[in-house]
OpenMM code with the backbone's topology and positions (N, CA, C; nanometers):
from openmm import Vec3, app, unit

residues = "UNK UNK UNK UNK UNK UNK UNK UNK UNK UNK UNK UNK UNK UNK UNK UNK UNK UNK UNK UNK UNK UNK UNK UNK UNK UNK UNK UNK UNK UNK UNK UNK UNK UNK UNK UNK UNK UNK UNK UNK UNK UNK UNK UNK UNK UNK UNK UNK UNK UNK UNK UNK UNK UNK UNK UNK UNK UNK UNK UNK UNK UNK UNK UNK UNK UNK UNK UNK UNK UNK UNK UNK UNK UNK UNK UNK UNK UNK UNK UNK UNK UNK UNK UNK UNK UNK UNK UNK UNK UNK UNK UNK UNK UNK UNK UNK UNK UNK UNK UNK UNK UNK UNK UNK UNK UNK UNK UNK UNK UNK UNK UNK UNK UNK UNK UNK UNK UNK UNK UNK UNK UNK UNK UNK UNK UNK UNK UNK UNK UNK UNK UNK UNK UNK UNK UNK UNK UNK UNK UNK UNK UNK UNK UNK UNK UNK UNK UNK".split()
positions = [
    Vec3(-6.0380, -0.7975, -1.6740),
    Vec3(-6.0484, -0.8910, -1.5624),
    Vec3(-6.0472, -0.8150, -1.4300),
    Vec3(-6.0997, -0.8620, -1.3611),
    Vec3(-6.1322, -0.8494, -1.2291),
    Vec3(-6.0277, -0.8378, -1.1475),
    Vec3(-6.0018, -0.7553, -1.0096),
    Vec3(-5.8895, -0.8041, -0.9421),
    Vec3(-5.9221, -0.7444, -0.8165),
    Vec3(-5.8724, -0.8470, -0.7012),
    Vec3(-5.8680, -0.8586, -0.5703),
    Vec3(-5.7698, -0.8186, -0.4732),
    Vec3(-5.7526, -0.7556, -0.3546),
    Vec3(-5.6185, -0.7825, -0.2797),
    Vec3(-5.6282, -0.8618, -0.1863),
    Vec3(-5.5324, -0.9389, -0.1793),
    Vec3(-5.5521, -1.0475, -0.0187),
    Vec3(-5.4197, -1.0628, 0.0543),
    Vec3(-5.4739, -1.0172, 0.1962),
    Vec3(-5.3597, -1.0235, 0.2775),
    Vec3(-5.3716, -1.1410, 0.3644),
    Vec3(-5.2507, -1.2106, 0.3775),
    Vec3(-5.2021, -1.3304, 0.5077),
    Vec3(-5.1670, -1.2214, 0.6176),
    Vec3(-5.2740, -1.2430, 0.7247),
    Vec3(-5.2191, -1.1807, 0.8495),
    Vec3(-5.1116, -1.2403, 0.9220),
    Vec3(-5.0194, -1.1558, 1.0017),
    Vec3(-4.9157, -1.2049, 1.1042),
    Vec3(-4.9424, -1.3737, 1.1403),
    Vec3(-5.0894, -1.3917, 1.1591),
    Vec3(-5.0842, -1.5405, 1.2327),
    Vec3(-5.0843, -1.6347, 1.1403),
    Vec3(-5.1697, -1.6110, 1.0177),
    Vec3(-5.1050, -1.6837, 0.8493),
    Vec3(-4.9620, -1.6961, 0.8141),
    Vec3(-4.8898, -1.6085, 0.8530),
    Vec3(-4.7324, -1.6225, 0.7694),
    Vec3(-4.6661, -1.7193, 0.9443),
    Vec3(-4.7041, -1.6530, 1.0327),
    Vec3(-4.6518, -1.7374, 1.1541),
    Vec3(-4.6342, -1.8685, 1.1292),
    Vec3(-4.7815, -1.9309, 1.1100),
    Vec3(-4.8082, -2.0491, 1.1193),
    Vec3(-4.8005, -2.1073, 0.9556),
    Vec3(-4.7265, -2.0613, 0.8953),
    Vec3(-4.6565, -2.1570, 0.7674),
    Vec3(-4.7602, -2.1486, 0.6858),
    Vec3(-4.8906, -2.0837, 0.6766),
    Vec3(-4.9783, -2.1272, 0.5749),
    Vec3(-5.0134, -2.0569, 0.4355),
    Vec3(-4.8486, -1.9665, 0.4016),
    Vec3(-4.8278, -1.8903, 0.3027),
    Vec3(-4.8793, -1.9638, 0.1291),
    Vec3(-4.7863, -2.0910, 0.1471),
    Vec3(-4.8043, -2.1798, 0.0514),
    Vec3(-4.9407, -2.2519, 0.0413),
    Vec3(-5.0148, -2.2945, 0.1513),
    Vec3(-5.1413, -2.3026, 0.1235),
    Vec3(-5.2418, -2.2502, 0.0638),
    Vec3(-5.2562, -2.1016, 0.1352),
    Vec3(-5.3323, -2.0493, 0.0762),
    Vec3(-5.2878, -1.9630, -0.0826),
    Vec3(-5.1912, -1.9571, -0.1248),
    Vec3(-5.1389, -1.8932, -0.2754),
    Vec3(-5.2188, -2.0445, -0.3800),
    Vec3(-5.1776, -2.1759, -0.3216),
    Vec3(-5.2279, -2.2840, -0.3609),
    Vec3(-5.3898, -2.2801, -0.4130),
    Vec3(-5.4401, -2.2526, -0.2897),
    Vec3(-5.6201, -2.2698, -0.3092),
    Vec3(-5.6657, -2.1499, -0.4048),
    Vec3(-5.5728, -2.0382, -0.4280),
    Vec3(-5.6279, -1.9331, -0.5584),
    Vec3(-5.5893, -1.9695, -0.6716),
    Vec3(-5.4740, -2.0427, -0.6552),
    Vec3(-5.4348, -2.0603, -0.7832),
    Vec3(-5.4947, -2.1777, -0.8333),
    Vec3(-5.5083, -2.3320, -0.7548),
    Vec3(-5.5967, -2.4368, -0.7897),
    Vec3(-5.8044, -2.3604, -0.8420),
    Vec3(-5.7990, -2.2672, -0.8236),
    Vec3(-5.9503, -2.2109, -0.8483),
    Vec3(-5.9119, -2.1028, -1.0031),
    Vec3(-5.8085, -2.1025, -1.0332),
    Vec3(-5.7860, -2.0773, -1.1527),
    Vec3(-5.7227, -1.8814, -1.1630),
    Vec3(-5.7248, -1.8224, -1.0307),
    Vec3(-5.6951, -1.6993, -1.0471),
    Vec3(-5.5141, -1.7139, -1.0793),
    Vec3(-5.5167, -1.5390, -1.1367),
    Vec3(-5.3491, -1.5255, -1.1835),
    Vec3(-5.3217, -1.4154, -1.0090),
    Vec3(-5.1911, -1.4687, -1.0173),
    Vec3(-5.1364, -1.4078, -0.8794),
    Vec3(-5.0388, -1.2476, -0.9616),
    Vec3(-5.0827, -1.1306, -0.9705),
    Vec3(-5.0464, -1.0351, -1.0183),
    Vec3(-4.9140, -0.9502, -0.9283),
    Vec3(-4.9315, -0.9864, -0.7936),
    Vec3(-4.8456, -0.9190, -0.7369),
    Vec3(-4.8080, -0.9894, -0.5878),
    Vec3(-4.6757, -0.9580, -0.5217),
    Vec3(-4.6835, -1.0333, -0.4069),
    Vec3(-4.5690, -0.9620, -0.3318),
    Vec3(-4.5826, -0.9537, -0.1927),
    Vec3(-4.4946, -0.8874, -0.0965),
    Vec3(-4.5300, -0.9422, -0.0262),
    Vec3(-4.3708, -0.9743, 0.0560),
    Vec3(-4.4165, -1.0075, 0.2024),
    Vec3(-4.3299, -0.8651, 0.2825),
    Vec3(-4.3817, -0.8071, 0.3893),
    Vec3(-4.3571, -0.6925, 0.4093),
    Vec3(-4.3977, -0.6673, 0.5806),
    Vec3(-4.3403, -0.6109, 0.6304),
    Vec3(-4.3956, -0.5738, 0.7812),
    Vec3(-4.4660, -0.4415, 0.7578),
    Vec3(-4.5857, -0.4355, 0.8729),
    Vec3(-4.6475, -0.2816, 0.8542),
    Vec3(-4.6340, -0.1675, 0.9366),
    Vec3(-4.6029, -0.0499, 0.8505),
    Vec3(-4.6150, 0.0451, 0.9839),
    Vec3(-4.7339, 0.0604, 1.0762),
    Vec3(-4.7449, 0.1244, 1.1660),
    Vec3(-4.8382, 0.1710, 1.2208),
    Vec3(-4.9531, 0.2723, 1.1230),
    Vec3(-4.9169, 0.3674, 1.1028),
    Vec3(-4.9588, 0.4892, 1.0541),
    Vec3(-5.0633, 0.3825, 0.8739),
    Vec3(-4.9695, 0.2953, 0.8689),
    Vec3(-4.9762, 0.2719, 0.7483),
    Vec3(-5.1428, 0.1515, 0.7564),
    Vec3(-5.0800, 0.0848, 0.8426),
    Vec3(-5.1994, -0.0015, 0.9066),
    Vec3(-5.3205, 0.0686, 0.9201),
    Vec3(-5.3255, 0.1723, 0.9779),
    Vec3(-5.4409, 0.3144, 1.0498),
    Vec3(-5.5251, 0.3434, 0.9392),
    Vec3(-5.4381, 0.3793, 0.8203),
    Vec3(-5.4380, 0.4192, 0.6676),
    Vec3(-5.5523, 0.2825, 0.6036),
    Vec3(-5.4867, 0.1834, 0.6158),
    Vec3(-5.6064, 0.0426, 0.6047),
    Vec3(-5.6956, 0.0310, 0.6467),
    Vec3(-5.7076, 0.0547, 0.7484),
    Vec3(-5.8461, -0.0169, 0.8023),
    Vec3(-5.9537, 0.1274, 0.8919),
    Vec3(-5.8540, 0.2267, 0.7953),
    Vec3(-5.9705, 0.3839, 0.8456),
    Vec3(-6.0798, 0.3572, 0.8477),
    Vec3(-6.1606, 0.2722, 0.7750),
    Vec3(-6.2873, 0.2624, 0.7419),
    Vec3(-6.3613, 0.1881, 0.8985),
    Vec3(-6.2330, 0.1636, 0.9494),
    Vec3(-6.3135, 0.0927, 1.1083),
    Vec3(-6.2541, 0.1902, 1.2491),
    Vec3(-6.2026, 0.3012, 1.1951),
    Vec3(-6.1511, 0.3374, 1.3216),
    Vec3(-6.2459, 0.3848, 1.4425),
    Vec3(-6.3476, 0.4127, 1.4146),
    Vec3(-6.4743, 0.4285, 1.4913),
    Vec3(-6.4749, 0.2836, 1.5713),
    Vec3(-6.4817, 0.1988, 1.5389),
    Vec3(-6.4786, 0.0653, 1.6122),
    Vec3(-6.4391, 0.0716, 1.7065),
    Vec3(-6.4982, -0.0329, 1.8613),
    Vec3(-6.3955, -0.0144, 1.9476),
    Vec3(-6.2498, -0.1232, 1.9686),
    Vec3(-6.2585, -0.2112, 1.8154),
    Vec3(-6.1611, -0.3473, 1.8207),
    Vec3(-6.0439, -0.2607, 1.7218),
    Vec3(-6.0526, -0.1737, 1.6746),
    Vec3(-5.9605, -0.0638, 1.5732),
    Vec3(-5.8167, -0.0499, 1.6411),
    Vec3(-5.7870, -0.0429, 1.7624),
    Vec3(-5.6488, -0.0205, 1.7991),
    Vec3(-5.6016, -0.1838, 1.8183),
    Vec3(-5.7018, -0.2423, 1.8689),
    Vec3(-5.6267, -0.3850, 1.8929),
    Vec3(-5.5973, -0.4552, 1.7182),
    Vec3(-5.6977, -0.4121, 1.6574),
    Vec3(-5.6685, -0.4895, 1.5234),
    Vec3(-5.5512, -0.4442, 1.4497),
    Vec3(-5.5007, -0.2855, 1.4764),
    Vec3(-5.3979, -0.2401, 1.4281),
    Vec3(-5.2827, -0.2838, 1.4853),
    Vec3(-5.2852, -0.3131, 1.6118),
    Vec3(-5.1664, -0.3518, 1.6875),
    Vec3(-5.1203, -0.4688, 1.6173),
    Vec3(-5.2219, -0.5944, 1.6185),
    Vec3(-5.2180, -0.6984, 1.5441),
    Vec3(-5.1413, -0.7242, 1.3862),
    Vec3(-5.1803, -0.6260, 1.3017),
    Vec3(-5.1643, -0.6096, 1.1970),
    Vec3(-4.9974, -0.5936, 1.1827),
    Vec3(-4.9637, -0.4700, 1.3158),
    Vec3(-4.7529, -0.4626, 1.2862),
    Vec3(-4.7010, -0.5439, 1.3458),
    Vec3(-4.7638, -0.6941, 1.4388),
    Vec3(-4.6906, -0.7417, 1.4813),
    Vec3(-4.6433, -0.8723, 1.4783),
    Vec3(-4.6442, -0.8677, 1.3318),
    Vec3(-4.5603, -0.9460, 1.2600),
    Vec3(-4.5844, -0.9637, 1.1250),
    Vec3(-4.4752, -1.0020, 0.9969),
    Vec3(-4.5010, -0.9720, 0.8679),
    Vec3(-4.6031, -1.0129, 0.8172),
    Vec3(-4.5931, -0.9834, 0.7026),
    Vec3(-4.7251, -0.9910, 0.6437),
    Vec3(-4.7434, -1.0483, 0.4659),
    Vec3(-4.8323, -1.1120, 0.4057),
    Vec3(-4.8405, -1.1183, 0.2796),
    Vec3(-4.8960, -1.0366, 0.2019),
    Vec3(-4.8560, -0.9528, 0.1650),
    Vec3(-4.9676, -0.8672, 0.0427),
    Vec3(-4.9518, -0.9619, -0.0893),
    Vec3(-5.1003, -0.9513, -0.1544),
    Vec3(-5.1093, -0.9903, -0.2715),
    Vec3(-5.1955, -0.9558, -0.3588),
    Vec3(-5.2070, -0.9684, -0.4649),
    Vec3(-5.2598, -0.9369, -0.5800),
    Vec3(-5.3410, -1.0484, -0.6818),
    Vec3(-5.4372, -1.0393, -0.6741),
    Vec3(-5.5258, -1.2081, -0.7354),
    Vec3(-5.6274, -1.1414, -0.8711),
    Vec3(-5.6204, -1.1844, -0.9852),
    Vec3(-5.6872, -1.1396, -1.0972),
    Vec3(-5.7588, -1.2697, -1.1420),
    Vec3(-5.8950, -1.2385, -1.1695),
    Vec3(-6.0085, -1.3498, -1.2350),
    Vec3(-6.1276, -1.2926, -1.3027),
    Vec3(-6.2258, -1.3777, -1.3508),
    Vec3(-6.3293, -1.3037, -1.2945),
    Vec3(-6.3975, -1.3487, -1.2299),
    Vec3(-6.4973, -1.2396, -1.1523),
    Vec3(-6.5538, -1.2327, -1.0385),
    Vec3(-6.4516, -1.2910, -0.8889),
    Vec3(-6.3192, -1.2379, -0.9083),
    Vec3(-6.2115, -1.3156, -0.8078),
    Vec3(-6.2433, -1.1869, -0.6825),
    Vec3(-6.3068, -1.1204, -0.7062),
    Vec3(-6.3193, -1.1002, -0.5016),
    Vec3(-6.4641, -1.1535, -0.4649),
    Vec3(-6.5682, -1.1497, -0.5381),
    Vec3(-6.6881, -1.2509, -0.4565),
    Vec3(-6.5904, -1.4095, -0.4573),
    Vec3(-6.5032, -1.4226, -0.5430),
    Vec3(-6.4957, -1.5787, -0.4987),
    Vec3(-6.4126, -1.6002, -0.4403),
    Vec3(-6.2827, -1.4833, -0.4171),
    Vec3(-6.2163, -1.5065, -0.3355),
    Vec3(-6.2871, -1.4964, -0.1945),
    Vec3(-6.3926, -1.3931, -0.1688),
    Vec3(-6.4586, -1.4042, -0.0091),
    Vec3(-6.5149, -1.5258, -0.0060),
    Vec3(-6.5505, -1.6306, -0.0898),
    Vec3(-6.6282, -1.7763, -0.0320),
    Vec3(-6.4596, -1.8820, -0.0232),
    Vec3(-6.3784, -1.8453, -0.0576),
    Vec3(-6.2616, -1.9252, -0.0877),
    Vec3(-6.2194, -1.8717, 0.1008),
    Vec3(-6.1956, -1.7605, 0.1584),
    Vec3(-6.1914, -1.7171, 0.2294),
    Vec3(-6.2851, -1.7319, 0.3813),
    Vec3(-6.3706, -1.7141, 0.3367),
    Vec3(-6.4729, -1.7851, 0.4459),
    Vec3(-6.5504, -1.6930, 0.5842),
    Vec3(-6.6353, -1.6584, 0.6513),
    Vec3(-6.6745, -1.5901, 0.6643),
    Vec3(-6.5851, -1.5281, 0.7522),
    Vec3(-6.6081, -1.3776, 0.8390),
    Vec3(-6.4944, -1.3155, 0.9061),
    Vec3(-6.4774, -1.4002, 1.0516),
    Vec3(-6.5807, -1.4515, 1.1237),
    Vec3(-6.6054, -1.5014, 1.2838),
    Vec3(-6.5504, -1.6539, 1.2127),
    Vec3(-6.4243, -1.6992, 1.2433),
    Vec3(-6.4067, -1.8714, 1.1661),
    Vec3(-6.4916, -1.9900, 1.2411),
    Vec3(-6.5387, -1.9421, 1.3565),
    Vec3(-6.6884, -2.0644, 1.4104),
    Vec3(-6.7755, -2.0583, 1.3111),
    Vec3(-6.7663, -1.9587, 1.2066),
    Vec3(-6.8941, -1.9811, 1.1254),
    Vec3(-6.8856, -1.9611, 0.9498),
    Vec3(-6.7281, -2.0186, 0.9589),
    Vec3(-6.7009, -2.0561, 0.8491),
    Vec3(-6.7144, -2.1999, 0.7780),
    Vec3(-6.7620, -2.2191, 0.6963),
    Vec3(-6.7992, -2.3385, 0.6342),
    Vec3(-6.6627, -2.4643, 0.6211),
    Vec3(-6.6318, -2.5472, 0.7016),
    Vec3(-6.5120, -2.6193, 0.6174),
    Vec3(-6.5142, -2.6434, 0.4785),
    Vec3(-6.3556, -2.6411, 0.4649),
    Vec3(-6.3081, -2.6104, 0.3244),
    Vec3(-6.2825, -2.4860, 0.2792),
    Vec3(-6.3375, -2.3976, 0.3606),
    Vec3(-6.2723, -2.2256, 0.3180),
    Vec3(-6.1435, -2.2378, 0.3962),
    Vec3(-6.0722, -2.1368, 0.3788),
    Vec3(-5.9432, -2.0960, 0.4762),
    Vec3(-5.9534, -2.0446, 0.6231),
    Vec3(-6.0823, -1.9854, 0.6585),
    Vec3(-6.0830, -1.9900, 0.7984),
    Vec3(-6.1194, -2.0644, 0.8468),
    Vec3(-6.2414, -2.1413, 0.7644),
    Vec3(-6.3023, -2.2525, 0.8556),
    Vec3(-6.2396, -2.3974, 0.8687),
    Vec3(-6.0878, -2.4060, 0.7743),
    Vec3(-5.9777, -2.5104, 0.7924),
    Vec3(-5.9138, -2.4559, 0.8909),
    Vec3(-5.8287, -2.3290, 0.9472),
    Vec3(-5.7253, -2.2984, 1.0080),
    Vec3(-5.7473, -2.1770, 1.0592),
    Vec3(-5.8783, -2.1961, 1.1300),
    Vec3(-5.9144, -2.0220, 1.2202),
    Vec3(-5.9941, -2.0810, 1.3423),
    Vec3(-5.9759, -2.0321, 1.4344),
    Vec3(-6.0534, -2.0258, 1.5318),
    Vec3(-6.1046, -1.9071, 1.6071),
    Vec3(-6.0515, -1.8052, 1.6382),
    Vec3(-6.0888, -1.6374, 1.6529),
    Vec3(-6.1067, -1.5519, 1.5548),
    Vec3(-6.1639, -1.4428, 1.5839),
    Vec3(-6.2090, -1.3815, 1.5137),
    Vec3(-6.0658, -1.3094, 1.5015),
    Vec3(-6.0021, -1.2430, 1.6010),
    Vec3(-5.9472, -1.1487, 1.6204),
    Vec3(-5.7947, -1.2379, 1.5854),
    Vec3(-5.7649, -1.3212, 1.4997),
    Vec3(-5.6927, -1.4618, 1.4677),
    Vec3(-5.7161, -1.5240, 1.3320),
    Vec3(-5.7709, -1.4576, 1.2200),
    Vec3(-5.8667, -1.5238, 1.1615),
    Vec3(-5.7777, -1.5463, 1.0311),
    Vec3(-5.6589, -1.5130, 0.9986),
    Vec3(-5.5689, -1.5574, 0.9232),
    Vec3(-5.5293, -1.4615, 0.7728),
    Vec3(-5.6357, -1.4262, 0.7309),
    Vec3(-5.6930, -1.3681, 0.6060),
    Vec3(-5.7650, -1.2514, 0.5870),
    Vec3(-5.7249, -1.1522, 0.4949),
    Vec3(-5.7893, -1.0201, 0.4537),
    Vec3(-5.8411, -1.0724, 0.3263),
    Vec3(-5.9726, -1.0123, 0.2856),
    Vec3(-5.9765, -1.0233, 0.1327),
    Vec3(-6.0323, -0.8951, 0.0952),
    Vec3(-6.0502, -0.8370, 0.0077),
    Vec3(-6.1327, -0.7057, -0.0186),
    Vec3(-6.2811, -0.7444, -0.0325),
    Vec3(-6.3630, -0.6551, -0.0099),
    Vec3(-6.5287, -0.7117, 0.0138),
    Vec3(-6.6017, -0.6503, -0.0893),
    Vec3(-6.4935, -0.5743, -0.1813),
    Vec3(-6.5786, -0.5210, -0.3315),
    Vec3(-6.4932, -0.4889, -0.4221),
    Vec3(-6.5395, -0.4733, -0.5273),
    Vec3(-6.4779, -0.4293, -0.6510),
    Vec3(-6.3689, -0.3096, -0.6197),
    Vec3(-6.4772, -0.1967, -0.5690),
    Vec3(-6.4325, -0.0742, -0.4968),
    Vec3(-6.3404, -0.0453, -0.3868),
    Vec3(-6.3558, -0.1505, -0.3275),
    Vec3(-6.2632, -0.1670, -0.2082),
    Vec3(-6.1309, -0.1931, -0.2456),
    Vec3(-6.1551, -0.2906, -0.3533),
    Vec3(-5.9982, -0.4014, -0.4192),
    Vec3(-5.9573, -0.2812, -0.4782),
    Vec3(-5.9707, -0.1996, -0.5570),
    Vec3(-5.9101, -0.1281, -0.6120),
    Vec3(-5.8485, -0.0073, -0.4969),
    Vec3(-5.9294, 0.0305, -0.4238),
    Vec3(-5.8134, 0.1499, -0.2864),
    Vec3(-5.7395, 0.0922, -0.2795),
    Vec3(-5.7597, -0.0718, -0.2134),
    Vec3(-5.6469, -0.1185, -0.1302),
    Vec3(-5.5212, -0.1560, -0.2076),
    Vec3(-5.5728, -0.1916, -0.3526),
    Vec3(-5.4713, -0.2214, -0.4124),
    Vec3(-5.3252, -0.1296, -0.4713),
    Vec3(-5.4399, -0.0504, -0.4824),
    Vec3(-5.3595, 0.1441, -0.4673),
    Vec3(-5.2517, 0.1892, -0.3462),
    Vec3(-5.3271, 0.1519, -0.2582),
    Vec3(-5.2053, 0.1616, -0.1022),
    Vec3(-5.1100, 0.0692, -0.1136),
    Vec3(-5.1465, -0.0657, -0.1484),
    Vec3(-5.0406, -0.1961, -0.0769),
    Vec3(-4.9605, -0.2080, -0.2431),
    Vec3(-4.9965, -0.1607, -0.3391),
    Vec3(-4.9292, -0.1436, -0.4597),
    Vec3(-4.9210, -0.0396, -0.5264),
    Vec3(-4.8215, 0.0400, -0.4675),
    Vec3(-4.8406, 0.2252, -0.5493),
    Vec3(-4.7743, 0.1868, -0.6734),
    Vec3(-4.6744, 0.0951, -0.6860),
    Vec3(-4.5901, 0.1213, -0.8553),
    Vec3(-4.6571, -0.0129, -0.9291),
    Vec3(-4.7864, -0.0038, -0.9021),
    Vec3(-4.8452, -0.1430, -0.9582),
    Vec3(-4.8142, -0.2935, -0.9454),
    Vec3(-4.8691, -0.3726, -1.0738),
    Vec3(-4.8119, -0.4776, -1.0404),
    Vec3(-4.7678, -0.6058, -1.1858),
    Vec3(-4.7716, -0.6556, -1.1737),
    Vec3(-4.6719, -0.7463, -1.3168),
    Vec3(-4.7942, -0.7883, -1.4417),
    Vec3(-4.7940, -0.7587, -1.5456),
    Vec3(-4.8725, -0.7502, -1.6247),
    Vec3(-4.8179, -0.8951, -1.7157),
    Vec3(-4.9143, -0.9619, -1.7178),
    Vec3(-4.8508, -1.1241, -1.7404),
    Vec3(-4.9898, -1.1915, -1.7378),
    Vec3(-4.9982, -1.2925, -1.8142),
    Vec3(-5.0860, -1.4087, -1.8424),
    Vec3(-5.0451, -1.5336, -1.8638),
    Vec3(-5.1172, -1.6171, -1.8044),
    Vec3(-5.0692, -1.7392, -1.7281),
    Vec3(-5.0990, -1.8078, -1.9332),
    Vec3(-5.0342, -1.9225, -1.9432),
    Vec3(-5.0378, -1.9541, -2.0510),
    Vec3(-5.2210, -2.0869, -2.0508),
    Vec3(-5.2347, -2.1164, -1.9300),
    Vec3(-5.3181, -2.2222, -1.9228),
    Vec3(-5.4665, -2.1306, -1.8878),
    Vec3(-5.4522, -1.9807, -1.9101),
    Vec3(-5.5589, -1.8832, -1.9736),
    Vec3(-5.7021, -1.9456, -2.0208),
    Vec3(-5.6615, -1.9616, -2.1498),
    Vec3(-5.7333, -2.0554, -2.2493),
    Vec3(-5.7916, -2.2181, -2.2148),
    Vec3(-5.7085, -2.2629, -2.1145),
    Vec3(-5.8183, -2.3854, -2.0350),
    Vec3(-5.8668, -2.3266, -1.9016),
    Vec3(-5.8744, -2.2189, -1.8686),
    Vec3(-5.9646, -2.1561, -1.7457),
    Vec3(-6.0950, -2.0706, -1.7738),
    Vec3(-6.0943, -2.0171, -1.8787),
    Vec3(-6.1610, -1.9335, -1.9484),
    Vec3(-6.2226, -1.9505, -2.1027),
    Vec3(-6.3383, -1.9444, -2.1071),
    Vec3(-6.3960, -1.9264, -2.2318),
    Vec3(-6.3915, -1.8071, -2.3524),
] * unit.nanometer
topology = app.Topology()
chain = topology.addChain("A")
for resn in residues:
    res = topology.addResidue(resn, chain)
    for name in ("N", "CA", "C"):
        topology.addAtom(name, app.Element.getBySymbol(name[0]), res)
């Protein structure tokens, strides 16, 4: 099976919408493998989102990121990171579709509530950083009515 990482940014856990969104993965049938709520370092944040430090929104997005806790998580399906990115909704939330998670409870970009990984390849680094001693090896018993 497949597996995803998804983070609740600072303005997700702010604004109470922890339980929501664990809700909308799990009502779509994924297993929740791992979960932290955790504040970030700096250095550690930098470490995340290297892939944009060339950017010129890279220091503000990092700032963002330590300043205030955070959800790490762990989502297993299949195909659960293409469906977690439509569950998720596009990155700008003006041009997220209602019924995703940004396009219910986003309005900025730079505000947008939600990380998801954008590949197979990706889910697996990140999941490596935000989970070095892994994560809970377990199957949901209602398996067998989600899956063929």
């Amino acid at each position: 099976m497949e597996q995803t990482f998804i983070m609740i940014k600072p303005d997700g856990v702010q604004r109470g919408l922890i339980g929501e969104i664990i809700c909308r993965f799990e009502k779509k049938g994924f297993t929740l493998k791992g979960l932290k709520l955790m504040s970030v370092e700096r250095a550690f944040a930098e470490k995340h989102y290297e892939d944009l430090s060339a950017k010129p929104f890279f220091g503000g997005l990092v700032e963002y990121i330590i300043s205030g806790p955070v959800v790490a998580m762990v989502w297993e399906g299949k195909g659960v990171v293409a469906t977690g990115r439509k569950l998720i909704g596009a990155t700008n939330p003006l041009a997220s579709e209602p019924g995703t998670i940004r396009g219910d409870f986003a309005i900025d970009i730079g505000r947008n509530v939600i990380h998801g990984s954008d590949s197979v390849a990706s889910a697996s680094k990140e999941i490596a950083l935000w989970f070095p001693d892994g994560t809970v090896n377990w199957q949901s018993t209602v398996h067998p009515w989600i899956y063929e």
